[in-house]
C-alpha positions as CSV (number, residue, x, y, z in Angstrom):
1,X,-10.8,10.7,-5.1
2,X,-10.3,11.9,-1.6
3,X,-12.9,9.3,-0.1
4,X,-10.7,6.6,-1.9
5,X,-7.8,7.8,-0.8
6,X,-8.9,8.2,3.1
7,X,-10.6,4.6,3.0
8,X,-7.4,3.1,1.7
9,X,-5.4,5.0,4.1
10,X,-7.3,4.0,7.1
11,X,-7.3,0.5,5.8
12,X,-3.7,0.6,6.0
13,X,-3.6,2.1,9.6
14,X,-5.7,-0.2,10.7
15,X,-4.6,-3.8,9.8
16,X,-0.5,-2.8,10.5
17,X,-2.3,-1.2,14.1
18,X,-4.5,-3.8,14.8
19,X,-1.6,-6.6,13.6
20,X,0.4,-4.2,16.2
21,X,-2.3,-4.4,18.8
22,X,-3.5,-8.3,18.9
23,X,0.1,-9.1,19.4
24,X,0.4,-6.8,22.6
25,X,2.5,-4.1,21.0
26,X,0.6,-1.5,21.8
27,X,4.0,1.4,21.6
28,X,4.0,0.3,18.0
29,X,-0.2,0.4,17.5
30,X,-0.1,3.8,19.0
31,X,3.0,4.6,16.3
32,X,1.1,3.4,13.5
33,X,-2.1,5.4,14.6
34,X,-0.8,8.9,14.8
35,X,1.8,8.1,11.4
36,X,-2.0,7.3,9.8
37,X,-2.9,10.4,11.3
38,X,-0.2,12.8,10.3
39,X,-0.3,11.2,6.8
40,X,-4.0,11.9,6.6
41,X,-3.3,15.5,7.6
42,X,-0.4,15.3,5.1
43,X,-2.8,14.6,2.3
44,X,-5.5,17.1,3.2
45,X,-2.7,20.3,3.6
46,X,-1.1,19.0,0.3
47,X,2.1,17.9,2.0
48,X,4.3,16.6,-0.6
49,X,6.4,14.9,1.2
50,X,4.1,12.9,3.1
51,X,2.9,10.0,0.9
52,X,6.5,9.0,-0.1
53,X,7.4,9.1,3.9
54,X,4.2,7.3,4.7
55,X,5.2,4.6,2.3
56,X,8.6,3.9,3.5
57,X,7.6,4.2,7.3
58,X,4.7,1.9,7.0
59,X,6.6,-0.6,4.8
60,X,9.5,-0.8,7.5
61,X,6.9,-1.0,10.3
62,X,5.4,-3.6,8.6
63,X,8.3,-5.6,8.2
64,X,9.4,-4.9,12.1
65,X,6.3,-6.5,12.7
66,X,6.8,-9.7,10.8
67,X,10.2,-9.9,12.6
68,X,8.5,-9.1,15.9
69,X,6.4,-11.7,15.0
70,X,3.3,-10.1,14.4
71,X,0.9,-11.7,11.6
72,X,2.4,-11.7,8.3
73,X,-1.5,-11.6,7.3
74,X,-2.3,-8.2,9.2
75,X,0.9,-7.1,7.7
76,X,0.6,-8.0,4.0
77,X,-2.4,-6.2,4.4
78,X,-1.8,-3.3,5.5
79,X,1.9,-2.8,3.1
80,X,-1.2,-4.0,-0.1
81,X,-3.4,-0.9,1.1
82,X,-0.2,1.5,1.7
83,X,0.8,0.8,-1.8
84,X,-2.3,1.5,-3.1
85,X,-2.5,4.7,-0.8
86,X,0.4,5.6,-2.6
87,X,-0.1,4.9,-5.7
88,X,-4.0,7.1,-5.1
89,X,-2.1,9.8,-3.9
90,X,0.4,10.0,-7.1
91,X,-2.7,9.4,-9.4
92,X,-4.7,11.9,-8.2
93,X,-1.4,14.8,-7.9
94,X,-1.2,14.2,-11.7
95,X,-4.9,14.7,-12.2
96,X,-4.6,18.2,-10.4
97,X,-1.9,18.9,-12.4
98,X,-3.9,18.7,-15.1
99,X,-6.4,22.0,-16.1
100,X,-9.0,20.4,-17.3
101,X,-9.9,16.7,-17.6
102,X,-12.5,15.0,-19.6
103,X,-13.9,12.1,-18.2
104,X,-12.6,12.6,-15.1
105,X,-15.3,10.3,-13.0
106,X,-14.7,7.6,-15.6
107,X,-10.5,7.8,-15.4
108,X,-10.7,7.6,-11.7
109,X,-13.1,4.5,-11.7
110,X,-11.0,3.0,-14.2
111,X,-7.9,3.5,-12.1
112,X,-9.4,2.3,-9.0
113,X,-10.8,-1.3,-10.5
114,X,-7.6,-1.5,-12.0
115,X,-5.7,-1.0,-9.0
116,X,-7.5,-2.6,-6.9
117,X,-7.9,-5.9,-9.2
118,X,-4.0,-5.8,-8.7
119,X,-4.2,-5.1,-5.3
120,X,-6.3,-8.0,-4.7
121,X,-4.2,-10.5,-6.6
122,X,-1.1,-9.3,-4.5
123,X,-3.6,-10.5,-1.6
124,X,-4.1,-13.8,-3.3
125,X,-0.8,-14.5,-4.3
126,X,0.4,-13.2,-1.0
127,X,-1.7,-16.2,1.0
128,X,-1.0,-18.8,-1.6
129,X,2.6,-18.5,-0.6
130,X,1.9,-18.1,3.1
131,X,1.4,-21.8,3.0
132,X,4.7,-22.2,0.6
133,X,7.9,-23.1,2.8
134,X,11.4,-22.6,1.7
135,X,14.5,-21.5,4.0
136,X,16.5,-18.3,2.9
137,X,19.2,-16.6,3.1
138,X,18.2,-12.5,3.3
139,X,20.6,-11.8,0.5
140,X,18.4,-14.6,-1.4
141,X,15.2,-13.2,0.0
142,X,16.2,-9.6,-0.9
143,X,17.0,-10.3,-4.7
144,X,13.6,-12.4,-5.0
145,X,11.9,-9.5,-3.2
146,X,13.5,-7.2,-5.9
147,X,12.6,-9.6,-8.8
148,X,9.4,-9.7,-8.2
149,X,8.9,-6.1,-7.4
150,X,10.1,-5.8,-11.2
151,X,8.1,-8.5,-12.3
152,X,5.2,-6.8,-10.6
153,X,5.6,-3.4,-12.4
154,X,6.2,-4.7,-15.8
155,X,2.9,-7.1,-15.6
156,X,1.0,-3.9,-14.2
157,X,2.5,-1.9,-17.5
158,X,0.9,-4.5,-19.8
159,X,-2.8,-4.6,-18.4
160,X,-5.4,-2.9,-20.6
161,X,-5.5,0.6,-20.4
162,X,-9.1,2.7,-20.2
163,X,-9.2,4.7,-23.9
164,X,-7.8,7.8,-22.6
């Protein structure tokens, strides 16, 4: 689980930091870097504040970016492998939480392909509507941002679950 969650981490670091970096904003590549950093550091201590921190600041620096106008495409990735950084993070907290668990290799396979399957359709559906135009008011773009964040969690509730 910890290899997952560092390759997903440092996937995130990376496209937001590179994103940062081919656009000449090297302040905020250097940001993103040593917030990757102190996350990973975070993580290995058992800081649990970090991931939820990590989340937010790497969300908002993704969105800075877009409005900085670094590529949405570096950006959407980076925010897909944060969320699933995230969501990693939580998943394996409630393993440890947990004395013993039976199938353990199996759950956490399961949970990866299932996340990530998700996490891969976000991609998809994230450059389908890249080439989708349609002006917006932010109070419009906020409540279809919201709508969608619900929509997102409910379809994610209804996949098949592993036998458990």
């Amino acid at each position: 689980m910890v290899n997952l969650l560092s390759i997903s981490l440092g996937l995130a670091t990376g496209a937001l930091a590179l994103g940062y970096a081919v656009r000449g904003e090297w302040i905020g590549a250097l940001l993103i870097v040593a917030l990757g950093l102190s996350w990973w550091v975070g993580q290995r201590r058992g800081w649990n504040r970090v991931t939820p921190a990590g989340l937010i600041s790497f969300t908002v620096l993704a969105a800075f970016g877009v409005w900085r106008g670094v590529s949405a495409a570096w950006m959407v990735v980076g925010v897909a492998a944060t969320l699933a950084t995230w969501d990693l993070d939580h998943f394996d907290r409630r393993l440890r939480a947990i004395n013993r668990v039976e199938g353990e290799r199996e759950l956490i396979r399961a949970h990866a392909r299932r996340l990530f399957g998700v996490a891969g359709l976000g991609l998809v559906l994230a450059w389908i509507a890249s080439g989708v135009r349609v002006e917006l008011t932010f109070a419009w773009a906020l409540l279809l941002g919201l709508i969608a964040l619900l929509a997102l969690s409910r379809a994610v509730k209804l996949l098949p679950r592993p036998e458990e």
